[in-house]
C-alpha positions in Angstrom: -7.4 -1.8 -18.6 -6.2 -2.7 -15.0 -8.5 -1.5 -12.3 -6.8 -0.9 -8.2 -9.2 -0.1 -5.6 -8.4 -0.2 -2.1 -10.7 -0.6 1.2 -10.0 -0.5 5.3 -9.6 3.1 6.2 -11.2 5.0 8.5 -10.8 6.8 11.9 -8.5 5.6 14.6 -6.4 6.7 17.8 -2.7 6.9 18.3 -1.5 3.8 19.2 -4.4 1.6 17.7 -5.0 -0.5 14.4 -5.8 -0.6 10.5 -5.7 -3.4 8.1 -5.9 -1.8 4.5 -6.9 -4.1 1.2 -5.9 -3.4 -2.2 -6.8 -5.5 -5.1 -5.7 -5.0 -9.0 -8.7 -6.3 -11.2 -9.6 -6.2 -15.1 -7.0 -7.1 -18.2 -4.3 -8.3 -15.3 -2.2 -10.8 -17.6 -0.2 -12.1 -15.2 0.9 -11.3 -11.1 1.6 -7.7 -10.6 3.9 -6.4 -7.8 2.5 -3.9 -5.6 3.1 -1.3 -3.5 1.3 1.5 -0.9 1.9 5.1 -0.6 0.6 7.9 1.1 0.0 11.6 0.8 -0.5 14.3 3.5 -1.7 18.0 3.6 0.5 19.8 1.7 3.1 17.2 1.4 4.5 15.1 -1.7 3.5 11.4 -2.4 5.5 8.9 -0.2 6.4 5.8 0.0 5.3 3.3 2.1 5.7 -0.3 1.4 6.2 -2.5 -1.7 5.8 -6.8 -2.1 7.4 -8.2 -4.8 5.1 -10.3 -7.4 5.2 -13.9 -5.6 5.8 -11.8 -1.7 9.5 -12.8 -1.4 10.5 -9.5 -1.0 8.7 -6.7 0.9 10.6 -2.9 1.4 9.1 -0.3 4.1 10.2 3.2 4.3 11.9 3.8 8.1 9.0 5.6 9.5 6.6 2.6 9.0 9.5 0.2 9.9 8.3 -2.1 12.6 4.8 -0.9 12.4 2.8 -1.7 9.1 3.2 -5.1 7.6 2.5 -5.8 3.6 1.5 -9.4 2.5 -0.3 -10.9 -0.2 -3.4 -12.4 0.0 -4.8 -15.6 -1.1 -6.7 -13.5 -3.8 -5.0 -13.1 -7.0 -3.1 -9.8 -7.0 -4.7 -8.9 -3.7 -2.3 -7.3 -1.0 -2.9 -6.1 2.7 -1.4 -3.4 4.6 -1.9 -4.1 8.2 -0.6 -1.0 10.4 -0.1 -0.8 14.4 1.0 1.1 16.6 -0.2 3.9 14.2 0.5 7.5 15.2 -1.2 11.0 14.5 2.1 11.5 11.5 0.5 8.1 9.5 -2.4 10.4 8.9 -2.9 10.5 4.9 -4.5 9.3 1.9 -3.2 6.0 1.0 -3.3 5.1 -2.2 -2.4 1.1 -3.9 -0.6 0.8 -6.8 0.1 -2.3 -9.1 2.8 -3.6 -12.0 3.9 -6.3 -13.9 7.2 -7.1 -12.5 10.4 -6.7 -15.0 12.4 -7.3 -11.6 12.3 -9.9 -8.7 12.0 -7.3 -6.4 9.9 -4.8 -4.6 9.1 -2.0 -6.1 9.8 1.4 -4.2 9.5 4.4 -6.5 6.1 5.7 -7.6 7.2 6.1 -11.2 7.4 2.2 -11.5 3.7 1.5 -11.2 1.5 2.7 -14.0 -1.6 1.7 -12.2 -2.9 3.6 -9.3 -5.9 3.3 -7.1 -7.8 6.6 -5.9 -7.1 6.2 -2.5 -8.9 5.7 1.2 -8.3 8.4 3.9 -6.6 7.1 7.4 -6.9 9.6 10.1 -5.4 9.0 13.6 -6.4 10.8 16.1 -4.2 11.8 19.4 
């Protein structure tokens, strides 16, 4: 069984910072790619941003363009989602989710990853 959590939200005003931490734990066999998507009020799932297993490839969706950065970290299948310049719209439940790679590349649809955190709330204020 593969476990996601994810840490870092929290509270912030327009225009300031979050760094988000998501780390895939338990029976991981191997170096997942992962990937970050959110989910509004009354709104479907979204994606956010993906990293490809070894971070050669990272996708964003155009509202986050410029703004949020995904990396991996020194941690084994460990990735950060570092967001500026956030606005009141980036408010949502974030959620992480983790695969083994059958591609090189970034993975941008939810259906790919069978392994899903339970999410951290980021709220920005105006």
């Amino acid at each position: 069984q593969v476990q996601v959590a994810e840490s870092g939200g929290g509270l912030v005003q327009a225009g300031g910072s979050l760094r988000l931490s998501c780390a895939a734990s338990g029976r991981t066999f191997g170096v997942y790619a992962m990937g970050w998507f959110r989910q509004a009020p009354g709104r479907e799932r979204q994606f956010v941003a993906a990293i490809s297993w070894n971070g050669g490839r990272t996708s964003y969706d155009d509202t986050v363009k410029g703004r949020f950065t995904i990396s991996r970290d020194n941690a084994p299948n460990t990735v950060l989602l570092q967001m500026d310049s956030l606005k009141p719209e980036d408010t949502a439940i974030y959620y992480c989710a983790a695969a083994l790679p059958r591609t090189p590349d970034a993975l941008v649809e939810a259906t790919d990853y069978p392994y899903w955190g339970q999410g951290t709330q980021v709220t920005v204020s105006s």
